[in-house]
N, CA, C and O atoms as a CHARMM CRD file, in Angstrom:
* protein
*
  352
    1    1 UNK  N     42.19600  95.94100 -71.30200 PROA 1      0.00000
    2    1 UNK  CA    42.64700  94.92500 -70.35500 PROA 1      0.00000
    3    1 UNK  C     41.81300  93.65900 -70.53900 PROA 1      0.00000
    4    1 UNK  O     40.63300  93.81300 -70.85300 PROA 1      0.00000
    5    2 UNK  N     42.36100  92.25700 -70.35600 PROA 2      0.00000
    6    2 UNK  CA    42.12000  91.53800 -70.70500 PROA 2      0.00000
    7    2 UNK  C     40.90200  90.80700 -69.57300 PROA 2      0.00000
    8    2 UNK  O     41.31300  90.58800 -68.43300 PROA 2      0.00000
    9    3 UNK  N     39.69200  90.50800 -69.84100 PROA 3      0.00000
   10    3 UNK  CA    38.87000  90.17200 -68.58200 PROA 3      0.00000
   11    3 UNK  C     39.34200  88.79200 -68.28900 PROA 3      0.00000
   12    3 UNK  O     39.62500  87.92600 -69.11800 PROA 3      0.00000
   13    4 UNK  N     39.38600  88.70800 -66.95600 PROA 4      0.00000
   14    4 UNK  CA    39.84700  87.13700 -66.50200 PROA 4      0.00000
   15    4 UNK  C     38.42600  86.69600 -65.68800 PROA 4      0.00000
   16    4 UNK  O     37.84400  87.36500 -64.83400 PROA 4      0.00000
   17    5 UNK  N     38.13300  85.66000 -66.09800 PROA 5      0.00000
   18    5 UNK  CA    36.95500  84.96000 -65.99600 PROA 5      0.00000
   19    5 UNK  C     37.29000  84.02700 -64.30100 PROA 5      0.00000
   20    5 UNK  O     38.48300  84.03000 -63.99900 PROA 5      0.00000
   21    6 UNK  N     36.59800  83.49400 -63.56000 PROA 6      0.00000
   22    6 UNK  CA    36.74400  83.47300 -61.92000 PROA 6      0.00000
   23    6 UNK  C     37.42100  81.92300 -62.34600 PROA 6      0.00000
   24    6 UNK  O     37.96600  81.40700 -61.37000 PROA 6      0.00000
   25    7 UNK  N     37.48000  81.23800 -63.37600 PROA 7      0.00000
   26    7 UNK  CA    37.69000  79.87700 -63.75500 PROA 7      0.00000
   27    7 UNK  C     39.85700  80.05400 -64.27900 PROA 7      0.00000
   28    7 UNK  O     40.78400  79.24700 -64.21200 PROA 7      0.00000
   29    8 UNK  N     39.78400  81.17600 -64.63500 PROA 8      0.00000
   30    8 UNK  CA    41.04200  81.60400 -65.47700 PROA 8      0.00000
   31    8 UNK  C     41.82700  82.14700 -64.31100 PROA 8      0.00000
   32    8 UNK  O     43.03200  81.91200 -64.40600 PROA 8      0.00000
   33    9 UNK  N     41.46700  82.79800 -63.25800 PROA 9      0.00000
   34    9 UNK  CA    41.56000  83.30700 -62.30300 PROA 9      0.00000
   35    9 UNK  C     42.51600  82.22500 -61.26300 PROA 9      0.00000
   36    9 UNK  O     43.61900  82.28400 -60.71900 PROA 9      0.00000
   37   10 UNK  N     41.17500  81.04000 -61.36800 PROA 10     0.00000
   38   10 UNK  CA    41.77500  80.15000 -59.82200 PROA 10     0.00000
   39   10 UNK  C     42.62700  79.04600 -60.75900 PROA 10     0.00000
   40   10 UNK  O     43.38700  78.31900 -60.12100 PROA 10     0.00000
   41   11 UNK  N     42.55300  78.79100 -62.66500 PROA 11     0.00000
   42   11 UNK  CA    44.26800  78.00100 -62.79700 PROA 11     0.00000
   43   11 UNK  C     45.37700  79.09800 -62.59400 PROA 11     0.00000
   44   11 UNK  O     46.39200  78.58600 -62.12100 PROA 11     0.00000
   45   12 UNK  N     45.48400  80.35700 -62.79200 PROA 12     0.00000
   46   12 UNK  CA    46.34900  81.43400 -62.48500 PROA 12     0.00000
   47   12 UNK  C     46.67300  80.89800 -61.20000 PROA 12     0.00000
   48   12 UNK  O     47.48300  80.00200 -60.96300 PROA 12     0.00000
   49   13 UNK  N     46.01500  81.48600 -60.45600 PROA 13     0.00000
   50   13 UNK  CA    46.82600  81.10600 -58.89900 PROA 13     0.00000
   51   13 UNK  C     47.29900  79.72400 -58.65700 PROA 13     0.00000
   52   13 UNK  O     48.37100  79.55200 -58.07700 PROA 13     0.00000
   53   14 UNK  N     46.53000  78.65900 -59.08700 PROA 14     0.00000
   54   14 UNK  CA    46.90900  76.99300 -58.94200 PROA 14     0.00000
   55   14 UNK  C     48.36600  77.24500 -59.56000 PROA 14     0.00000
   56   14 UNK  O     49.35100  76.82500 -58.95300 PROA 14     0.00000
   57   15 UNK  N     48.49800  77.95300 -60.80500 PROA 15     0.00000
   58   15 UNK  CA    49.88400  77.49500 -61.61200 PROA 15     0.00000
   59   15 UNK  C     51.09500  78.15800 -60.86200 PROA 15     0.00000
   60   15 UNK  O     52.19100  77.60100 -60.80200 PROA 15     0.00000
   61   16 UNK  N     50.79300  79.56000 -60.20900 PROA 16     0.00000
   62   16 UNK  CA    51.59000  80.58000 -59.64000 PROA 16     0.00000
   63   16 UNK  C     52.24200  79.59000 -58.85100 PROA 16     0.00000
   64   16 UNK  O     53.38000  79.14000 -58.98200 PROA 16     0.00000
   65   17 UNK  N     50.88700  79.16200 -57.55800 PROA 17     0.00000
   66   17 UNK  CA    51.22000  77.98800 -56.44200 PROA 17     0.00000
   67   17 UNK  C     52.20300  77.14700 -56.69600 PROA 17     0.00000
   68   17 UNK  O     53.25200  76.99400 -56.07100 PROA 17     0.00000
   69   18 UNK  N     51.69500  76.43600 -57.94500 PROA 18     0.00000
   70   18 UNK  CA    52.50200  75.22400 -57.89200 PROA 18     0.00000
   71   18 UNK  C     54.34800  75.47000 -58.56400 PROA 18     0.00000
   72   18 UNK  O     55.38300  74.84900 -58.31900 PROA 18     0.00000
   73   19 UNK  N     54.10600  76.45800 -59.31200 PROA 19     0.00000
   74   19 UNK  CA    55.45700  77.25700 -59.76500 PROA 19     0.00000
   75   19 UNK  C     56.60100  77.32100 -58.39700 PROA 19     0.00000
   76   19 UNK  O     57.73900  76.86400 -58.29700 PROA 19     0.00000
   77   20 UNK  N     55.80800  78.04000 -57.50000 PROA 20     0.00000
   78   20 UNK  CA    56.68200  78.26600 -56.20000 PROA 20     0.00000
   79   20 UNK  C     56.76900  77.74700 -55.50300 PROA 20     0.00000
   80   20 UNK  O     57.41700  78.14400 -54.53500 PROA 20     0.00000
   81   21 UNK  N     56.11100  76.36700 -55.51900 PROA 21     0.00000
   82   21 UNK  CA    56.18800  74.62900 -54.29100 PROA 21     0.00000
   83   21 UNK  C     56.88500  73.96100 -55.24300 PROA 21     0.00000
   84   21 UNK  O     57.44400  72.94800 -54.82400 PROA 21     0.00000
   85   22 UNK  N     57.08100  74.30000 -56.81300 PROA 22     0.00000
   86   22 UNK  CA    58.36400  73.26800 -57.58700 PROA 22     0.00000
   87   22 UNK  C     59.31700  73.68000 -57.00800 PROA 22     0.00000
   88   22 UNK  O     60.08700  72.87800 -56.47900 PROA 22     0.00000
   89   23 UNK  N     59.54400  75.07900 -56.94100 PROA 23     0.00000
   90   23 UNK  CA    61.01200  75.52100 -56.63300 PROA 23     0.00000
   91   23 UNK  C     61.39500  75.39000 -55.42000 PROA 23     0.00000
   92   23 UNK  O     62.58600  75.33200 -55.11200 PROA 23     0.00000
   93   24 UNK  N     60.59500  75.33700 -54.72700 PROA 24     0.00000
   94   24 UNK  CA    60.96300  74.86000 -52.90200 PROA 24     0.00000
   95   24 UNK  C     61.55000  73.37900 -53.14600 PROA 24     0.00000
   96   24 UNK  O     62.71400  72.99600 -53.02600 PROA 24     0.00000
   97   25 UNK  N     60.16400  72.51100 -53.60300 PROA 25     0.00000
   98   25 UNK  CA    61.10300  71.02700 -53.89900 PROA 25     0.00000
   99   25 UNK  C     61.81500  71.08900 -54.53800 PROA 25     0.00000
  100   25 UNK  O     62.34700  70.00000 -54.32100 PROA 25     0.00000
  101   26 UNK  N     62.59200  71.68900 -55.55800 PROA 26     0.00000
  102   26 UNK  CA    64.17200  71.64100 -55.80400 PROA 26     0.00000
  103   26 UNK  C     65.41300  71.53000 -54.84300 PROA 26     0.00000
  104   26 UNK  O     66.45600  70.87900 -54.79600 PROA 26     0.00000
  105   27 UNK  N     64.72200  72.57200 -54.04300 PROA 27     0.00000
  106   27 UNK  CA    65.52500  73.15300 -52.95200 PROA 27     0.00000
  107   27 UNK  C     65.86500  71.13700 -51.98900 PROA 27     0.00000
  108   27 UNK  O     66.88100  70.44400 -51.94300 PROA 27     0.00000
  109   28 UNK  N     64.51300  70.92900 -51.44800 PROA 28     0.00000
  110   28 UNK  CA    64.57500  69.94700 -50.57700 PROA 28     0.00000
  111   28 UNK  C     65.49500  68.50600 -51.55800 PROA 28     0.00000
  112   28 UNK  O     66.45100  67.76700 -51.32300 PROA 28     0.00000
  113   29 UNK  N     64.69000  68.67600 -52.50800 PROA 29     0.00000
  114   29 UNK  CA    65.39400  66.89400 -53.10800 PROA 29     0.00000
  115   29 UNK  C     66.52300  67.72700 -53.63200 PROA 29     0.00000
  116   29 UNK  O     66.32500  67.35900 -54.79000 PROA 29     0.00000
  117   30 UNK  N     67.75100  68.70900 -53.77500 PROA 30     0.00000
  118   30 UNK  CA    68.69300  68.43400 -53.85300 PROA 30     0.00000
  119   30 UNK  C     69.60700  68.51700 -52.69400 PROA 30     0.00000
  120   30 UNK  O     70.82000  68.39100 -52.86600 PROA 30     0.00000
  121   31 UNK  N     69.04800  68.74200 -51.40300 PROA 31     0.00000
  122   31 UNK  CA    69.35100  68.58300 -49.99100 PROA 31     0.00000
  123   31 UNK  C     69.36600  67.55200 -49.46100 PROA 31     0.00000
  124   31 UNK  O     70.19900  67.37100 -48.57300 PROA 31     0.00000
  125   32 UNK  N     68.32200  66.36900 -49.87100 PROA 32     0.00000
  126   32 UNK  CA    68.20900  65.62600 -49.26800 PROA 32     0.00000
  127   32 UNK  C     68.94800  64.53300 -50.21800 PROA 32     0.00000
  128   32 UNK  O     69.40100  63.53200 -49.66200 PROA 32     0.00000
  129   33 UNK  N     69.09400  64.67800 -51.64600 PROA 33     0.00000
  130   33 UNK  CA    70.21600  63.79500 -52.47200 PROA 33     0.00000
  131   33 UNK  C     71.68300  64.49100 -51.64600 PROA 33     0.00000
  132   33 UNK  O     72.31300  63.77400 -50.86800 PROA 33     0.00000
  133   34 UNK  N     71.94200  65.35200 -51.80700 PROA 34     0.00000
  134   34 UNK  CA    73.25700  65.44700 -51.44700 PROA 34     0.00000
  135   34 UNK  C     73.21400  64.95800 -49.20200 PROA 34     0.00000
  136   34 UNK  O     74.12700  64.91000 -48.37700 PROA 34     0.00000
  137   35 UNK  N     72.28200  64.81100 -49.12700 PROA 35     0.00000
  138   35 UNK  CA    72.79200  63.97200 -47.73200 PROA 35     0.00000
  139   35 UNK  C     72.94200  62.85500 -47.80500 PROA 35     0.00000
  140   35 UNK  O     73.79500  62.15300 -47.26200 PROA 35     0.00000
  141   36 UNK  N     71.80700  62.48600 -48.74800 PROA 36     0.00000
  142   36 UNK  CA    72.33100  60.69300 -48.68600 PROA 36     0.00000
  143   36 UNK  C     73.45900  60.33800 -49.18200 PROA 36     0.00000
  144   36 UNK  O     74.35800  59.68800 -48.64800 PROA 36     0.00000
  145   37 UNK  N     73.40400  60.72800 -50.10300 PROA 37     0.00000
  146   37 UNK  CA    75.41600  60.60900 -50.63900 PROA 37     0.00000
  147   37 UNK  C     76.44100  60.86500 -49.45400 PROA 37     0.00000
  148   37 UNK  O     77.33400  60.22100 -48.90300 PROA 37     0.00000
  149   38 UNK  N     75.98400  61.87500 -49.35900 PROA 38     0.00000
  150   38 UNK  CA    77.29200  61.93400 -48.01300 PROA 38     0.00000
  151   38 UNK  C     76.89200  61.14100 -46.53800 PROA 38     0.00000
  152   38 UNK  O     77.64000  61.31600 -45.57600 PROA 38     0.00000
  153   39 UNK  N     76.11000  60.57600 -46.45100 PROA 39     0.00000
  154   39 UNK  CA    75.94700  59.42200 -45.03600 PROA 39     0.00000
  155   39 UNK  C     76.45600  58.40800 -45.85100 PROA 39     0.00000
  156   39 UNK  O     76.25600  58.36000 -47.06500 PROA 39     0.00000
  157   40 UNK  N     77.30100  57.36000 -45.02600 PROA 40     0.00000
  158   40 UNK  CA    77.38700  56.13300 -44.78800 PROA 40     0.00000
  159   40 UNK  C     76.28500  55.47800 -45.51800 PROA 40     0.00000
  160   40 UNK  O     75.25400  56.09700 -45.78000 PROA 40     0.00000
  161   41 UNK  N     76.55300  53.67800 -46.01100 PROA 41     0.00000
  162   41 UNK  CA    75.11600  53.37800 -46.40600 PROA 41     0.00000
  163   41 UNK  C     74.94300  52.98900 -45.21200 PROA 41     0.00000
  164   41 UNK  O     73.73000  53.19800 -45.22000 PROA 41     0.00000
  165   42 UNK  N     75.13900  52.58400 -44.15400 PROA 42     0.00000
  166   42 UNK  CA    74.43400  51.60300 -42.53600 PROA 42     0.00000
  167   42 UNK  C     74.13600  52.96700 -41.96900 PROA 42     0.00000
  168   42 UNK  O     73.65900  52.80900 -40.84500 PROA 42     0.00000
  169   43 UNK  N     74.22000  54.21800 -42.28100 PROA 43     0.00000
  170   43 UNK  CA    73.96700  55.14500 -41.24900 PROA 43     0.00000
  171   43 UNK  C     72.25500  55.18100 -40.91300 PROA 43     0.00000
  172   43 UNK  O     71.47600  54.73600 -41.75600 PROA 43     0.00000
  173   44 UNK  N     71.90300  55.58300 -39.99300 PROA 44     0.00000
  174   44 UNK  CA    70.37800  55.30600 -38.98300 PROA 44     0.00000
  175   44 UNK  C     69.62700  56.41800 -39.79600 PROA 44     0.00000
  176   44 UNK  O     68.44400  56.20700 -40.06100 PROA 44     0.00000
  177   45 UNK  N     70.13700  57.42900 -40.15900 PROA 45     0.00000
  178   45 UNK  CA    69.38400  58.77100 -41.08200 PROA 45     0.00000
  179   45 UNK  C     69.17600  58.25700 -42.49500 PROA 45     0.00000
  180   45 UNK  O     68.17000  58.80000 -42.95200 PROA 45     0.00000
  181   46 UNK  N     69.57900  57.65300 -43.12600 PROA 46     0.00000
  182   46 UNK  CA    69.41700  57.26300 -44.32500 PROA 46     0.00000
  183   46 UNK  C     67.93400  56.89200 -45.01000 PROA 46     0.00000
  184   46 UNK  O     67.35000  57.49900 -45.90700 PROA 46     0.00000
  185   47 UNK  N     67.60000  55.90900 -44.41600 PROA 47     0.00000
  186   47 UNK  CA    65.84600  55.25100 -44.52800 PROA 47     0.00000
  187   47 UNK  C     65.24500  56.17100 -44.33400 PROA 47     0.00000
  188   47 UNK  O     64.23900  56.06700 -45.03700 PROA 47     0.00000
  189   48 UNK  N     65.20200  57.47500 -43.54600 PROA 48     0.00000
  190   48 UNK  CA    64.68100  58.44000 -43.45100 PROA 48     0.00000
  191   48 UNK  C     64.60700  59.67600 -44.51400 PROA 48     0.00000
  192   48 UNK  O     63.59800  60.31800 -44.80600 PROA 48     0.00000
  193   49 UNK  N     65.65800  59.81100 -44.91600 PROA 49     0.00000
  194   49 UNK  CA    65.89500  60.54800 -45.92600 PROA 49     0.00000
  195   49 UNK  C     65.30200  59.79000 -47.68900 PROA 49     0.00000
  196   49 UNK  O     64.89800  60.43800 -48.65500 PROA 49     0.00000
  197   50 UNK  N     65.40800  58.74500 -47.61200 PROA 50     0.00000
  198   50 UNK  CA    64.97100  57.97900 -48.95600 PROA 50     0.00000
  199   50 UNK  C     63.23900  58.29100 -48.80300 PROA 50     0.00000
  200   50 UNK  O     62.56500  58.68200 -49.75600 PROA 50     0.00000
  201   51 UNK  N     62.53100  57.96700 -47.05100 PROA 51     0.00000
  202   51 UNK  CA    61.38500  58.53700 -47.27100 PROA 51     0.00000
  203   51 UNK  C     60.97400  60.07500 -47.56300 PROA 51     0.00000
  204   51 UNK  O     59.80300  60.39700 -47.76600 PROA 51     0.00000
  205   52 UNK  N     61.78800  60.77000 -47.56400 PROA 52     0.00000
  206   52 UNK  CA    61.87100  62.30600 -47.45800 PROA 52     0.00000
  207   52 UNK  C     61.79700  63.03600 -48.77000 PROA 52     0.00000
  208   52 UNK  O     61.14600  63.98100 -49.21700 PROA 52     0.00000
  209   53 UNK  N     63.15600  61.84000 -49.40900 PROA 53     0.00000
  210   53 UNK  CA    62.70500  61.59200 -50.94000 PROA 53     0.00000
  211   53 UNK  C     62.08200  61.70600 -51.93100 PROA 53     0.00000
  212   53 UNK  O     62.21500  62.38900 -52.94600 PROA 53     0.00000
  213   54 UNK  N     60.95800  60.56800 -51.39300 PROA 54     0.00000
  214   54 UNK  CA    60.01800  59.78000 -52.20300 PROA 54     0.00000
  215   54 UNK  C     58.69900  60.89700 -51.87900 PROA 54     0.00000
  216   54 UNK  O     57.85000  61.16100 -52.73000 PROA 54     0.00000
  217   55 UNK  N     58.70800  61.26100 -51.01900 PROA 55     0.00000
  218   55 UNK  CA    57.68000  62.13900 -50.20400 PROA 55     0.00000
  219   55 UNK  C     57.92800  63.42100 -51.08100 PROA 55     0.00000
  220   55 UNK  O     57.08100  64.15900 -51.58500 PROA 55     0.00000
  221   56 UNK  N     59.24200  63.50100 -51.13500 PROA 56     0.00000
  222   56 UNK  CA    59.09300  65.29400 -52.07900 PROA 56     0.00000
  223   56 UNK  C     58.77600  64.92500 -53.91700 PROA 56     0.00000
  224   56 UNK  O     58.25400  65.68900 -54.72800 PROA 56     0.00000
  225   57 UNK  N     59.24100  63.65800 -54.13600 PROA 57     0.00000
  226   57 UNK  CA    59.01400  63.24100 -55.46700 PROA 57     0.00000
  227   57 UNK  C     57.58300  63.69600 -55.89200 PROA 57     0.00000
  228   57 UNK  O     57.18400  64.58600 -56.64400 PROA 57     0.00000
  229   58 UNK  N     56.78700  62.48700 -54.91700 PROA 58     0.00000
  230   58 UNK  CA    55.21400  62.44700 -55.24400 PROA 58     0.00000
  231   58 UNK  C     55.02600  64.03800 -55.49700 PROA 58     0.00000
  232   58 UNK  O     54.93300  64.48700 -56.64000 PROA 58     0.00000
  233   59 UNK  N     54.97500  64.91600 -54.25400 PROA 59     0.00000
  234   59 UNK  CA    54.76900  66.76400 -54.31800 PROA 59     0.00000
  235   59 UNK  C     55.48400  67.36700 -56.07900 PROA 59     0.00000
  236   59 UNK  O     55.13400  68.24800 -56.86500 PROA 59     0.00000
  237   60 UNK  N     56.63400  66.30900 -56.07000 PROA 60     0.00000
  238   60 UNK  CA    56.70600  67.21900 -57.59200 PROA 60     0.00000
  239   60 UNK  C     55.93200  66.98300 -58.83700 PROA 60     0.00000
  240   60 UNK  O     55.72200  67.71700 -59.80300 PROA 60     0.00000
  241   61 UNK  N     55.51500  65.61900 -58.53100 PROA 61     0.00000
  242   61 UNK  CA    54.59100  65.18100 -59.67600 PROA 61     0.00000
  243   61 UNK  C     53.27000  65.67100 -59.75400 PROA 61     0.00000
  244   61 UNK  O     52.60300  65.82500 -60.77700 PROA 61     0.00000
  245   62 UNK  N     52.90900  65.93300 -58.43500 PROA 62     0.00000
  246   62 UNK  CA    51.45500  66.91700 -58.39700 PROA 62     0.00000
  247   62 UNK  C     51.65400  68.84600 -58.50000 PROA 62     0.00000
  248   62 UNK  O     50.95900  69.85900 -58.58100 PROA 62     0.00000
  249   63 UNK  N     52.63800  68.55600 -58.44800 PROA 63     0.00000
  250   63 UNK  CA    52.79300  70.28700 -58.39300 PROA 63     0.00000
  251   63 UNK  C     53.09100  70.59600 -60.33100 PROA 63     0.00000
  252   63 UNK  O     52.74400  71.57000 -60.99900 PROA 63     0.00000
  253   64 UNK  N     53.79400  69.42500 -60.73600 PROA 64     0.00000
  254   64 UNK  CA    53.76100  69.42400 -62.50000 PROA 64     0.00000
  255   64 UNK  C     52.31500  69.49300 -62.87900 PROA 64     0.00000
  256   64 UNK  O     51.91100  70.52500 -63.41500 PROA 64     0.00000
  257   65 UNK  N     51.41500  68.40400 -62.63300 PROA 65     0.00000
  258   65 UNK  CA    50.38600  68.22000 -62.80500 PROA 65     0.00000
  259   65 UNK  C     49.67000  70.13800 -62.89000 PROA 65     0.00000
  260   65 UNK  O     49.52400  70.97400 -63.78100 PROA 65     0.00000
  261   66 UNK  N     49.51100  70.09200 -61.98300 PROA 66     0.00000
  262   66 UNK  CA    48.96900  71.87700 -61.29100 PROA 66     0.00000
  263   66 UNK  C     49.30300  72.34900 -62.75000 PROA 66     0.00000
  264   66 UNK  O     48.56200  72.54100 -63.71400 PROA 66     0.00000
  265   67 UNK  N     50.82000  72.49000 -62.58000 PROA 67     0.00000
  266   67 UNK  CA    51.15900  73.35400 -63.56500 PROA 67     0.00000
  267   67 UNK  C     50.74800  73.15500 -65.02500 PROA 67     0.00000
  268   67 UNK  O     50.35700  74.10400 -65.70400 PROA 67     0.00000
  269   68 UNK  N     50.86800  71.57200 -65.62500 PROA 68     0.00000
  270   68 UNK  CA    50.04600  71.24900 -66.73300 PROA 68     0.00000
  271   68 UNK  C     48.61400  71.70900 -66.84600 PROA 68     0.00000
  272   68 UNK  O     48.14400  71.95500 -67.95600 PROA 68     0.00000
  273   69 UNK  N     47.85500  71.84400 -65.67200 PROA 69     0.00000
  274   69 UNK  CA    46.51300  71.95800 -66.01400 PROA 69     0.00000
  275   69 UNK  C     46.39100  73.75000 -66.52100 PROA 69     0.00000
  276   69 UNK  O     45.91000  74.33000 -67.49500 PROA 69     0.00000
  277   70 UNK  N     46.97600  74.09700 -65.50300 PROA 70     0.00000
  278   70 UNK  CA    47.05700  75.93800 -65.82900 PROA 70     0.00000
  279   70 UNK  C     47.23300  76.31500 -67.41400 PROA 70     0.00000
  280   70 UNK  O     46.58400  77.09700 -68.10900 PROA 70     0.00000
  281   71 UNK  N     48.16000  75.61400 -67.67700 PROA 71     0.00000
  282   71 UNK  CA    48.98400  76.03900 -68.96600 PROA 71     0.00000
  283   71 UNK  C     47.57400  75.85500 -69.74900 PROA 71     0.00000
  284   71 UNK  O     46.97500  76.84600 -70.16700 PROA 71     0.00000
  285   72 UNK  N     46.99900  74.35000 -69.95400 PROA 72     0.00000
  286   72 UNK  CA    46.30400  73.79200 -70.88200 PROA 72     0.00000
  287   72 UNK  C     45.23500  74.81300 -70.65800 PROA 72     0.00000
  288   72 UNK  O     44.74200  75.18600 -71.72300 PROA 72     0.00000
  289   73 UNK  N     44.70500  75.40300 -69.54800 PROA 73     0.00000
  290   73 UNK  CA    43.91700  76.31600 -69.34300 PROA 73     0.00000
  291   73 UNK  C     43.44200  77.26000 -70.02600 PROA 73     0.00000
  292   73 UNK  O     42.26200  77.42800 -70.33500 PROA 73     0.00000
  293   74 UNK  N     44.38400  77.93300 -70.29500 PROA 74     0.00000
  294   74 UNK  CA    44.75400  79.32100 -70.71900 PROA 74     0.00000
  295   74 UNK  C     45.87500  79.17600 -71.89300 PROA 74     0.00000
  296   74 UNK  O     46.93700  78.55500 -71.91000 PROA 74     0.00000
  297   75 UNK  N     45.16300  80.07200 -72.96700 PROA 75     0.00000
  298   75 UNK  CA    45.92900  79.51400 -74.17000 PROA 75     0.00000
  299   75 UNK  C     47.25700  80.65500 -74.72000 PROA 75     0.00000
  300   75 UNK  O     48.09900  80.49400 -75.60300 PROA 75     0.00000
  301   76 UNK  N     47.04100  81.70300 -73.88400 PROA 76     0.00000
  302   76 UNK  CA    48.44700  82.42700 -73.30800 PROA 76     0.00000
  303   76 UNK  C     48.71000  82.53100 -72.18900 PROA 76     0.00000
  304   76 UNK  O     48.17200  83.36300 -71.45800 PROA 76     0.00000
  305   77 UNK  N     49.57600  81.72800 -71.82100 PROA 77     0.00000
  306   77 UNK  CA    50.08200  81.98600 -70.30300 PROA 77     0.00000
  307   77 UNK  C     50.82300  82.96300 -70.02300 PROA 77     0.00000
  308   77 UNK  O     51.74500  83.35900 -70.73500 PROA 77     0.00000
  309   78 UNK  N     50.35300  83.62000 -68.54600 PROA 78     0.00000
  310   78 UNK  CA    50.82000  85.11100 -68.21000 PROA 78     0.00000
  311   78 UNK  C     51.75700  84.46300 -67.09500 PROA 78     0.00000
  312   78 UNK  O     51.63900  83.42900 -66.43700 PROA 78     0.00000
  313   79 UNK  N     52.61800  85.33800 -67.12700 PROA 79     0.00000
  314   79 UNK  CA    53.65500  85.50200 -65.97000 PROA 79     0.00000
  315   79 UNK  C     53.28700  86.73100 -64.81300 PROA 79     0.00000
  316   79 UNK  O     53.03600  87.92600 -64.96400 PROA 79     0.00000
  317   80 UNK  N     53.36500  85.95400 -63.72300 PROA 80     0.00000
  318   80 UNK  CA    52.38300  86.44300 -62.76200 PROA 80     0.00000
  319   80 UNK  C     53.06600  85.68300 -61.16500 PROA 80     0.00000
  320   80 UNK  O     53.26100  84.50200 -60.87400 PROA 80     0.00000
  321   81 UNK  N     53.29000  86.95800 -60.38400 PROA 81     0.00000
  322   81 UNK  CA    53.73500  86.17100 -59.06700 PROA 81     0.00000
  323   81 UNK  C     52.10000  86.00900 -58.35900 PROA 81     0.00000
  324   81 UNK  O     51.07500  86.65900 -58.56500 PROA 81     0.00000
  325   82 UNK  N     52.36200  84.94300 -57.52900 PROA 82     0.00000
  326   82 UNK  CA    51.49400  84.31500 -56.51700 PROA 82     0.00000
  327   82 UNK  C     50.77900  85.19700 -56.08400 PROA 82     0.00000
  328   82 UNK  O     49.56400  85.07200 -56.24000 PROA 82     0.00000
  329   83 UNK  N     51.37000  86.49600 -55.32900 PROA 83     0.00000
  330   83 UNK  CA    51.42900  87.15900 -54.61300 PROA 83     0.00000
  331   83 UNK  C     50.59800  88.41400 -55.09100 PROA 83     0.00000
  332   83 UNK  O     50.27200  89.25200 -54.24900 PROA 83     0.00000
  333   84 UNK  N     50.22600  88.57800 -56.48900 PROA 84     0.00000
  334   84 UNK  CA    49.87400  89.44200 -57.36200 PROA 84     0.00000
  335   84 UNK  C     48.38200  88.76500 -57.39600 PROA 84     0.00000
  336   84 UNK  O     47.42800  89.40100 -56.94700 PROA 84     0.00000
  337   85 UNK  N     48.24200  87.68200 -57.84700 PROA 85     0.00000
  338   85 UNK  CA    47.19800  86.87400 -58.02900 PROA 85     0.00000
  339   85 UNK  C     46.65600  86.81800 -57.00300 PROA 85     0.00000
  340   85 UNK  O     45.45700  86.76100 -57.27600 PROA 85     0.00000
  341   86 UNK  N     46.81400  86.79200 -55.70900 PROA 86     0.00000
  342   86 UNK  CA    45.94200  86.26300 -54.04100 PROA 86     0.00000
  343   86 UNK  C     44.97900  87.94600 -53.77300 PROA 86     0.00000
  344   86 UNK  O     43.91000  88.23000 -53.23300 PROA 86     0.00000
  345   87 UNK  N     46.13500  88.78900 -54.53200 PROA 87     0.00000
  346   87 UNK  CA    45.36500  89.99000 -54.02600 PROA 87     0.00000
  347   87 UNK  C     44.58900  90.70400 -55.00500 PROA 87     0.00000
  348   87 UNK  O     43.97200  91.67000 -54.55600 PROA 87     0.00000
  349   88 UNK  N     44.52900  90.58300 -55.62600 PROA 88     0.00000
  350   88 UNK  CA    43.47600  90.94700 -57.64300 PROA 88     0.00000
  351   88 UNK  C     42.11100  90.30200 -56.69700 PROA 88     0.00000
  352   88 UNK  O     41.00200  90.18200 -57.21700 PROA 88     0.00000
């Protein structure tokens, strides 16, 4: 078995993390694209939703990030739920 070092350990869980907060923000920015399309452009929810947006954008660019660093980490990346990793 392969020893995982406490450094290999915490990008494992960072990458797991950020694996399963990409896929949530999928979830939200294609919820929140398909509302704005369907409001009106003068509708009062709109400006709200563009911040909702921009707000899940930034989260995806740091949750890539996460995931870039893991990868570069570790020069085979394991497939590994979150959930496996919190309790090891």
């Amino acid at each position: 078995m392969e020893r995982i070092t406490k450094a290999d350990h915490a990008c494992a869980v960072a990458a797991a993390a950020a694996h399963d907060f990409n896929n949530e923000l999928t979830v939200i920015l294609s919820t929140v694209s398909a509302s704005i399309q369907a409001l009106e452009p003068g509708h009062p929810a709109r400006p709200h939703l563009f911040d909702l947006q921009r707000a899940a954008q930034r989260c995806a660019r740091k949750s890539s990030g996460l995931l870039r660093f893991g990868v570069q980490r570790r020069n085979h990346p394991v497939g590994a739920s979150l959930d496996s990793l919190l309790t090891d």
